[in-house]
Structures are given as C-alpha cells and as structure tokens.
C-alpha positions in Angstrom: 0.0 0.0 0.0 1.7 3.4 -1.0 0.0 6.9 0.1 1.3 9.4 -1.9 1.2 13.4 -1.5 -0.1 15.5 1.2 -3.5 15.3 0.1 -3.2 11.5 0.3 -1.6 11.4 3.0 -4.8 13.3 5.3 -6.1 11.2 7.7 -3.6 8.9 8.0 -0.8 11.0 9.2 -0.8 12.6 12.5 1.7 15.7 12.4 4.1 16.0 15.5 4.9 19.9 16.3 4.3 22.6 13.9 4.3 22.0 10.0 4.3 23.8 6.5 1.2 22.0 4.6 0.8 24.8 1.9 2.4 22.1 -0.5 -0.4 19.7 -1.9 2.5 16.8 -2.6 4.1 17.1 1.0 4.6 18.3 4.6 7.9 20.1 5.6 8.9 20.6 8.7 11.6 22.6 10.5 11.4 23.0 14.5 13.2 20.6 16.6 11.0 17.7 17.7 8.9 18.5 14.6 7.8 15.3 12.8 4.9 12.9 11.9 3.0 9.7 13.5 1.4 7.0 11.8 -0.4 3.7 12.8 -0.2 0.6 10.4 -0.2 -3.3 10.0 2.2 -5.1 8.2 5.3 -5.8 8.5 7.2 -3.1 7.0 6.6 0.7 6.5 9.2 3.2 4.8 8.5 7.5 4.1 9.9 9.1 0.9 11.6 11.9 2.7 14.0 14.4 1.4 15.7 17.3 2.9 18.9 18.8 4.3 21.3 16.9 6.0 18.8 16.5 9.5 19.0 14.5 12.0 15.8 12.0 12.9 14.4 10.1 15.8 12.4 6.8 14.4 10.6 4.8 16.8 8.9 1.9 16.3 6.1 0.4 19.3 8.5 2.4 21.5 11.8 1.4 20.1 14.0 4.2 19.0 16.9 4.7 17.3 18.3 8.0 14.9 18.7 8.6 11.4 20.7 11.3 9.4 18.7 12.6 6.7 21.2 13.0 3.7 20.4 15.3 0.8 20.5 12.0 -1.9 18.2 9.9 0.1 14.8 9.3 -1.1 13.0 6.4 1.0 13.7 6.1 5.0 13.1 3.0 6.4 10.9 3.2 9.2 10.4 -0.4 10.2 11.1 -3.6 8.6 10.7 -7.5 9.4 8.5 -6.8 11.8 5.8 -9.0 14.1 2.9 -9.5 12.1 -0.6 -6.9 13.6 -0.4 -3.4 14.3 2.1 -1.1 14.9 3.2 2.4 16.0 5.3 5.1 14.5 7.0 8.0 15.0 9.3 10.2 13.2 10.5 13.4 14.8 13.7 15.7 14.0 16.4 15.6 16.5 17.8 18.7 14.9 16.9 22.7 14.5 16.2 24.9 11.7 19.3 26.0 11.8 20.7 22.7 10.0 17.5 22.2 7.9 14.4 20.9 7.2 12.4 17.3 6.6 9.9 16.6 3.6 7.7 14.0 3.7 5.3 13.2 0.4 4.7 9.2 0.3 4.7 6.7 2.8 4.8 2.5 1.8 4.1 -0.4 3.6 3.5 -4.1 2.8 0.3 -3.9 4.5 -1.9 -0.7 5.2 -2.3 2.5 7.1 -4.8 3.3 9.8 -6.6 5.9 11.1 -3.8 7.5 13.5 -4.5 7.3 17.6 -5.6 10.9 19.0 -2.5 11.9 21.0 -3.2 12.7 24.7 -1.5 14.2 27.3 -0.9 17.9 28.5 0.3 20.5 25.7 3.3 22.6 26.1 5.4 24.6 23.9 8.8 25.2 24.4 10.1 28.7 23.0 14.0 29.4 23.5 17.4 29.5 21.8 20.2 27.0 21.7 19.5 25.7 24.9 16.1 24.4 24.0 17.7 22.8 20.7 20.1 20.6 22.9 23.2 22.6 21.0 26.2 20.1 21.4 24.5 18.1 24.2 26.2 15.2 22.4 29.4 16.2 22.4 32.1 15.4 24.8 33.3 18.5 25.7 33.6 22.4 25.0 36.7 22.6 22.5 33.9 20.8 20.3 32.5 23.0 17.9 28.8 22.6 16.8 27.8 19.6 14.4 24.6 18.2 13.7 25.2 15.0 14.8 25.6 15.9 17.8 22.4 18.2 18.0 19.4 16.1 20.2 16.1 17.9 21.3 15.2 14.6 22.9 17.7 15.2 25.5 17.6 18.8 26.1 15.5 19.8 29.3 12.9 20.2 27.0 12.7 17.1 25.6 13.1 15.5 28.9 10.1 17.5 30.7 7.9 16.3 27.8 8.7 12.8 28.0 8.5 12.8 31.6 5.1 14.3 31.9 3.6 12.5 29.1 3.1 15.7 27.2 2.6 16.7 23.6 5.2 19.1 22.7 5.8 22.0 20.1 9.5 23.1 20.3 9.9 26.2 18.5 13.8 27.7 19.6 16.6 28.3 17.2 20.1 28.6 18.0 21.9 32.3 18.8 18.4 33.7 18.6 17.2 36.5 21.5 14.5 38.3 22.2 15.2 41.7 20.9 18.9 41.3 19.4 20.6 37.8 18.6 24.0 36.5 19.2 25.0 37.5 15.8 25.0 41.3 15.9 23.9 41.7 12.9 20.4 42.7 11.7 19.1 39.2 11.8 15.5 37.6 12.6 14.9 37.9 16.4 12.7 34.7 18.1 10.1 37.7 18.2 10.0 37.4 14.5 10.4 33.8 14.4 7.8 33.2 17.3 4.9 33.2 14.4 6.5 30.8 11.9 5.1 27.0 10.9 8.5 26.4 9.2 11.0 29.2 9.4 12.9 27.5 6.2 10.1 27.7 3.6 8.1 31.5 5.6 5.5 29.6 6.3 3.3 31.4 9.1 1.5 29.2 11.9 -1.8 29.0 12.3 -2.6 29.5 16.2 -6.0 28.0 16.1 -4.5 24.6 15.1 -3.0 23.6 18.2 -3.9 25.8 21.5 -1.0 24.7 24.4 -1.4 24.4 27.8 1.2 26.0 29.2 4.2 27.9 26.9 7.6 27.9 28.4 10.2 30.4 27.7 13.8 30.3 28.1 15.4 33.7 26.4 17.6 36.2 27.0 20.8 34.6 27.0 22.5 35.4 23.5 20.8 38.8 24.3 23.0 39.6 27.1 26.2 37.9 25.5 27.8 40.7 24.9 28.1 44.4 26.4 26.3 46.7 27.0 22.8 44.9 27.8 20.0 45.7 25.6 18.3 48.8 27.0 16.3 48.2 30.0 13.1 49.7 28.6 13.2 48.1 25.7 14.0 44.7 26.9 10.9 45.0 29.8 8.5 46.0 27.0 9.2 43.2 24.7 9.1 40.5 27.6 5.5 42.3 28.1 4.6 42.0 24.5 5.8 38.6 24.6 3.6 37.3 27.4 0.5 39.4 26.0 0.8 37.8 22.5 1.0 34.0 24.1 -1.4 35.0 26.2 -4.0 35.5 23.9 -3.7 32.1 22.3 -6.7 31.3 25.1 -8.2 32.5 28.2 -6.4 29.1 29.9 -2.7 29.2 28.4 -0.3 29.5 31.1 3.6 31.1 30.4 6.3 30.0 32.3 8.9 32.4 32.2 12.7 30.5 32.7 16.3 31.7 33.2 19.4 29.6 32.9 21.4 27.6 32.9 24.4 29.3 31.1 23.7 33.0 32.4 26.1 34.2 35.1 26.6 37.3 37.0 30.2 38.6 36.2 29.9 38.3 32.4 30.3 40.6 30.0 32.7 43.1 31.1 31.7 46.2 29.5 34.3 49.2 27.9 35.2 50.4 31.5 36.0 46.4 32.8 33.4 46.6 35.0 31.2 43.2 35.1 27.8 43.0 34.5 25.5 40.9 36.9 23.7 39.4 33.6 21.8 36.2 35.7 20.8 38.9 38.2 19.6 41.5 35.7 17.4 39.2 34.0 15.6 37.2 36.8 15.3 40.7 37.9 13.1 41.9 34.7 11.3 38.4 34.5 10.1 39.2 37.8 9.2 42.2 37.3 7.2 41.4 34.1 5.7 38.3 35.4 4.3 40.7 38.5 2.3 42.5 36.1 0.3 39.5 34.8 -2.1 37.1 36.7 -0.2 35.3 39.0 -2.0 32.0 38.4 -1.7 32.4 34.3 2.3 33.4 34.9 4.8 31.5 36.7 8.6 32.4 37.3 11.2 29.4 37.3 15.1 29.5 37.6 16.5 26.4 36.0 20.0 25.2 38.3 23.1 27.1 36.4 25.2 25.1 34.8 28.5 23.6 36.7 32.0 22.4 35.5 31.1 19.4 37.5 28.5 18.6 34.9 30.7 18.9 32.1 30.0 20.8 28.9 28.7 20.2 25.5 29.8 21.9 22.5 31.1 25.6 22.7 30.6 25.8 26.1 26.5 24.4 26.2 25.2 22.2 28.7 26.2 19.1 28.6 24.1 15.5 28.9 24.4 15.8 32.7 22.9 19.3 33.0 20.3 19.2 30.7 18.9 16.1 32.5 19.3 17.8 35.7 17.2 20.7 34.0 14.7 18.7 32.5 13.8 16.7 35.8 13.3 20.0 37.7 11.4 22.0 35.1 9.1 18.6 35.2 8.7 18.8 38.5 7.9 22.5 38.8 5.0 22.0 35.9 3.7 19.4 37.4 3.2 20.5 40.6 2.5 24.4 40.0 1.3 24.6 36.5 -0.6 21.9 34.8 
C-alpha cells in the first residue's frame, strides 16, 4: 500500500509539532521535535523523505533509534521484518532549523495504514534559543565545535520534561536567537519574528488555532545579554511584556512560564570600563518584574540550576548531557506541581 502526496496522505498521518502543509504533494517541517506519527499493520513501512542533512528520531512500538537525513536519500526505512498486527510510529527531527528541514510526500508499507490514535496528554510549547535545541548536548566536551550529529532535542530539558510528563510538545527555539537582538549582531530575525513561523525555512506562518498549548515555556535572554552593553532596560521590559501578551491571547487558559538559565552568570560581560555585569541577576530581575504584572495564576517564574564544571560541557561551552537532565527533571517537576 503506498499513500502518496499531502492530500493523500490526510487522515492517516498525525503531524508531531508545527508544519508547513501549503504544499499539496508534501509536509515540511523545520522546529526541533517537529515530525509525523502513523499507525499501520504489516510488517514493513518506509517514508519518501527528502531534505537537508537532518538528524531524525524513528521509533517503532517504542523502540527508537536516529537517522541522518542525507540530501541524496529518497526512501527512510521506518520499520522492517517486523511482528505481524499493528504497529506504531513515530518520526520526529532531532535537529533545528538551523541545519534544515524534513519533507515528507509518500509513505509505503506491505500492509496498510490506519486511522492514527488521538494523542493525549498535557500540551506545552517550548520557546528558546540553543539551549532548548540541545546545541552540542552530544558532544564530549567544550573545545567541540557545533555539528549536527551531535544536535538532540530529545535530550535537552525540553525534551526531557515532555517525556517525563507525558506531554505533547511543540519546540519552536533556534540557535543564537534572542528576544530583541541575537548573538549574531547583525540585523538578523529575532525569536520575536520567528515566534509566528510554521517552518521558518520555507516562511511559512503558523496558524494558532490549530493547536492551542497548555502551558508555553520560555527560556530567552541569553544570546541577548552575551555581549556588552545589555540591551536597554526599557526596551528589553516592553518586549518580555509583548511577549507574554501575544501568548497569552492564544486562550483564556494558556499558562507562560517564564525560565532563566542555565548558562547565564553574574560577572559576564565586562563592559568598555571592565566593569562586570550581573547578567543572571539583571534578568531574573526583569522576569520578575514582568511576570508581576500579569495574573499570578496564568504566569509563573522558574530559575533552571546554572550550569557547573562538575556537569561537564557540551559543544562551545553548552550544557552538557548531565545538565540538561538535571534541568529537565526539575522543570518537570515545577509544571507538574505548579502549572498543569
């Protein structure tokens, strides 16, 4: 049985995150942890998939393992020889849009596709920068310099609060993106312009009404106080207002979590006098400040532990495995006892 094109493939494909469906012949998607579910009998399934050179996570009745996506592949196989009945499957990018997108137009199997299963479990979305993208969480230590391979959403602290509440997850972060200026000083896209994107590859813009979260989590600011001097105060405070207005009005019952950490420290930059800057300070400082101003039972403050030497470090100076993990089990924690 072969499904072929977007239109074809309605029904029996549940998209995972947000998508760009504008296409008739396929779905692209972009955002980490961005991806597609499908429920079938038989024992084999493969997707014609194309795209840049992205990394995958394929599971199979639970079972996972990663794929890269290379530029000349046309056909990934999902699963093969398997137990006769029905199965489960799930394809989501371990990667950001930073390194690319995934295109799906035909999926095959030596059996058939069924209806997919309505997915359960709270909703949250996950807006941030590198951190949230798992940046060089795979790598053994900072004097490694970014690759994709060793980019995994699934085990940022993201990725770990979603699996460990049960939750269905959009991820929408990019690496070196801030708030108001990015790591790049240049007059590049800001999350705030990237915040409304389906797929921030092809420009495709999200439509809100297709998936309403529970609760959004935010984790910003760092690449915006990288360097000295700090964005202006002002001007920072009014666009973590706008921020928290615009997710806000999603729904009268989305909740926003507003994060800090863990790279942030107080003592960095030194501005053109060598004085330091208290950046971690500063910004819990503001988030406090703007989260006062809002329903206290619609907006929540949350400091994620900084990172540590202890804990190692991931590529360039990113968390490493340990610290994400560390972050992950504590953000859980905090939603599931204060938020959802």
């Amino acid at each position: 049985m072969t499904i072929g094109g977007y239109q074809g493939l309605l029904g029996f494909v549940h998209p995972i995150g947000r998508f760009d469906d504008r296409d008739p012949h396929r779905l692209r998607f972009a955002w980490s942890g961005s991806g597609f579910a499908v429920r079938f009998q038989g024992r084999t399934l493969r997707a014609r998939v194309a795209g840049s050179a992205s990394w995958v996570r394929v599971e199979i009745d639970g079972i996972c393992r990663d794929m890269e996506i290379e530029p000349s592949r046309q056909w990934l196989e999902i699963g093969r020889d398997l137990s006769e009945g029905e199965h489960h499957a799930v394809v989501r990018k371990r990667t950001e849009p930073l390194v690319g997108e995934l295109l799906l137009s035909d999926l095959e199997t030596d059996g058939r596709i069924l209806t997919p299963m309505e997915p359960s479990g709270a909703r949250i979305e996950f807006l941030g920068d590198s951190i949230t993208c798992g940046y060089g969480n795979l790598a053994p230590d900072a004097s490694h310099g970014f690759e994709p391979s060793t980019e995994d959403y699934f085990r940022s602290y993201a990725g770990i609060a979603e699996r460990s509440l049960g939750a269905q997850a959009h991820c929408v972060a990019w690496s070196g993106l801030g708030l108001v200026r990015n790591f790049d000083p240049g007059p590049l896209p800001t999350m705030s312009d990237r915040y409304g994107q389906a797929n921030p590859v092809s420009g495709a813009e999200w439509d809100e009404s297709r998936w309403i979260p529970d609760a959004v989590v935010v984790n910003l600011g760092s690449n915006d106080l990288f360097r000295a001097p700090p964005p202006e105060s002002r001007i920072f405070l009014d666009a973590w207002d706008s921020l928290v207005r615009r997710i806000l009005s999603k729904s009268t019952s989305v909740k926003v979590v507003l994060l800090d950490g863990p790279l942030l420290k107080d003592g960095f930059p030194i501005d053109e006098a060598d004085r330091p800057i208290d950046s971690l300070s500063n910004l819990r400082a503001q988030l406090d400040e703007v989260a006062a101003r809002f329903d206290p039972e619609r907006v929540f403050r949350f400091s994620l532990t900084p990172a540590h030497p202890d804990r190692g470090w991931g590529a360039d100076w990113h968390p490493s495995l340990a610290q994400h993990e560390l972050n992950g089990r504590e953000l859980a924690g905090f939603l599931r006892e204060r938020v959802l």
